[in-house]
C-alpha positions in Angstrom: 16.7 33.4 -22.2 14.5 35.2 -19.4 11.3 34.2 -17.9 8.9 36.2 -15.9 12.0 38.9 -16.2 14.2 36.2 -14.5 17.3 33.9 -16.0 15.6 30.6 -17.0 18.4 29.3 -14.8 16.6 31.1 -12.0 13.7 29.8 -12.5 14.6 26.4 -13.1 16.3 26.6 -9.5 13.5 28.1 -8.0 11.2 25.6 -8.9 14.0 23.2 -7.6 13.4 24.3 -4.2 9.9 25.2 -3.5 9.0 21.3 -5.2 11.8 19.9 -2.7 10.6 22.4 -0.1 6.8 21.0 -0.5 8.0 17.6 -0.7 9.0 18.2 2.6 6.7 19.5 4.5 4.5 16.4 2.6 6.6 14.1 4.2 6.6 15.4 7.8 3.1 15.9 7.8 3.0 12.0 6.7 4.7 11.2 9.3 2.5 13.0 12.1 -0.6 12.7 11.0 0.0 9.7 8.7 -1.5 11.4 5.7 0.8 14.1 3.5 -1.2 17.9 3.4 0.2 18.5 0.1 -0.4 15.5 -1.6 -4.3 15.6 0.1 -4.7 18.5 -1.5 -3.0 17.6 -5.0 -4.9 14.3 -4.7 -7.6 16.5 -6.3 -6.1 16.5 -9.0 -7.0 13.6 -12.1 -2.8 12.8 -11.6 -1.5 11.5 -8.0 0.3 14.8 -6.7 2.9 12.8 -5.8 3.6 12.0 -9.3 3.0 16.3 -10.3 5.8 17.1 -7.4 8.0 14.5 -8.7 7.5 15.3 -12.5 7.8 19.1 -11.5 11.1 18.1 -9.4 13.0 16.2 -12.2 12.3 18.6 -15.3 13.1 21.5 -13.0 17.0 19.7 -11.6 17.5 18.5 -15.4 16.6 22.2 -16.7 18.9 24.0 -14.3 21.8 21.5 -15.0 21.3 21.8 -18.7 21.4 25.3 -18.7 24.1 25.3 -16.0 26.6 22.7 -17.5 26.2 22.6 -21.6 25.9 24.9 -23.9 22.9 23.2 -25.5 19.8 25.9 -26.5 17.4 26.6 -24.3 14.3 25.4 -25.9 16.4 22.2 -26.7 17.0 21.8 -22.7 13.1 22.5 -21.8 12.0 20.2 -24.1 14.4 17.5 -22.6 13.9 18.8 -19.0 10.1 17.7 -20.2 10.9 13.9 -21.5 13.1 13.3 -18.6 10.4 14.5 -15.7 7.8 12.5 -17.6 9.8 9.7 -17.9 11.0 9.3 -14.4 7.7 10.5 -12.7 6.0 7.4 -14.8 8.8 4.8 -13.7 7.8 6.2 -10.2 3.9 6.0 -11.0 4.0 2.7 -13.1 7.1 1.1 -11.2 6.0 1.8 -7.6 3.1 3.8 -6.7 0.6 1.7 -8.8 2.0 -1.3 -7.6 2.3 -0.6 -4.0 -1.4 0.6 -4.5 -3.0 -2.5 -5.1 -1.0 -4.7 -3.0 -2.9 -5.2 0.5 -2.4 -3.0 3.7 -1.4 -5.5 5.7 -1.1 -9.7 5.7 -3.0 -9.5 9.4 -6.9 -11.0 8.9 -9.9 -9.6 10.7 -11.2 -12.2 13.4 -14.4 -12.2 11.2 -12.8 -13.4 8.5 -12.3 -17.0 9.9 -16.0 -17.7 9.4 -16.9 -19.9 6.9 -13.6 -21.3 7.0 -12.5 -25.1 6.8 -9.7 -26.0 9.6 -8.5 -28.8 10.7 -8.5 -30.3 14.4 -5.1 -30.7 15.8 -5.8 -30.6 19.6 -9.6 -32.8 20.1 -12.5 -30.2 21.0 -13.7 -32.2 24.3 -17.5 -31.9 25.6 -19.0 -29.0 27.0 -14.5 -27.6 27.2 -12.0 -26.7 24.0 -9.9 -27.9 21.9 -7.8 -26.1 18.7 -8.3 -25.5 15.2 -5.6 -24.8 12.9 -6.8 -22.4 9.4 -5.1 -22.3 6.6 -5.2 -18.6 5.1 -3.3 -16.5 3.1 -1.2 -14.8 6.2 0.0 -18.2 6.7 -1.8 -21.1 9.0 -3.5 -19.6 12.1 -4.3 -21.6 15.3 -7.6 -20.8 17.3 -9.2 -22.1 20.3 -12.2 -23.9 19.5 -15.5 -25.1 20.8 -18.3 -27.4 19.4 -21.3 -25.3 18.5 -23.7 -29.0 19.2 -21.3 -29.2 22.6 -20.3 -32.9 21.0 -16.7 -33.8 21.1 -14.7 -33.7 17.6 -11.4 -35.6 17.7 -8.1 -34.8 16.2 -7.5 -34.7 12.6 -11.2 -34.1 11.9 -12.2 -31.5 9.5 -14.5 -28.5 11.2 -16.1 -25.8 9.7 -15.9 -22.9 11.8 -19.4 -20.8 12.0 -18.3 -17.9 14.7 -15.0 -16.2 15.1 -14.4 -14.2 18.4 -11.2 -12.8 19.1 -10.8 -15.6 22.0 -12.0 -18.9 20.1 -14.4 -19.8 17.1 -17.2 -22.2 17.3 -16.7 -25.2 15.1 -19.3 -27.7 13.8 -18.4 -31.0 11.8 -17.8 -30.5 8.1 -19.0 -33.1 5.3 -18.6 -31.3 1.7 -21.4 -31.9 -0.8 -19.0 -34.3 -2.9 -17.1 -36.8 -2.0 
């Protein structure tokens, strides 16, 4: 069978190497300007071009191998050149891609993100000088220096609630919940 005036085996090989050849240059251009050309322009796509370059890659190897290695018909190798690029471009979409996706960027926190927060008083916040807090937060438990926002002391084991976060310390005031 011919395609464009080509053996499908051709074409099967061709597409081979310009999806590996854009996959790439994707890649390299990740790595220097931390976002992948090709896949910001395929991202325009409704599909992640990721997922297109993948899909495109795997029906392409299986289509050159069928027609390469068995004796099977051609049709009968497109069609399963198909099922297999669908099927591994959705274990990479479904399996990895969507998962990493909604997983967060990082487990750092933003020094903002302390405010509001309970902590506890493990070294005593003196008058008018500081003391530490300790925060329990999803990155794990994060010790601050801490002042008293009424400049009264607060002694060890007290609960604080911290009202402003710098990158240095966080201001602290007493904290009584509503219930008891």
């Amino acid at each position: 069978m011919t395609l464009f005036g080509y053996p499908i085996e051709t074409v099967y090989f061709t597409v081979l190497v310009v999806v590996g050849i854009i996959i790439l240059i994707d890649v390299l251009t990740a790595l220097i300007f931390s976002v992948g050309m090709i896949s910001f322009v395929l991202d325009l796509l409704p599909i992640p071009g990721s997922v297109l370059l993948y899909f495109l890659g795997f029906a392409s190897a299986t289509g050159y191998c069928g027609e390469r290695y068995t004796s099977f018909s051609s049709l009968s190798i497109l069609i399963v050149a198909i099922v297999v690029g669908i099927a591994f471009s959705s274990i990479l979409y479904f399996g990895i891609l969507l998962p990493l996706s909604k997983k967060s960027d990082s487990i750092a926190y933003e020094t903002k993100d302390l405010e509001g927060k309970v902590a506890k008083v493990i070294t005593p916040v003196p008058k008018d000088g500081f003391g530490e807090v300790i925060v329990e937060m999803n990155a794990g438990n994060i010790s601050k220096a801490a002042k008293s926002d009424e400049n009264e002391p607060i002694g060890r084991d007290e609960t604080v609630l911290i009202i402003d976060a710098t990158d240095s310390f966080v201001t602290v005031v007493p904290y009584e919940p509503f219930l008891k």
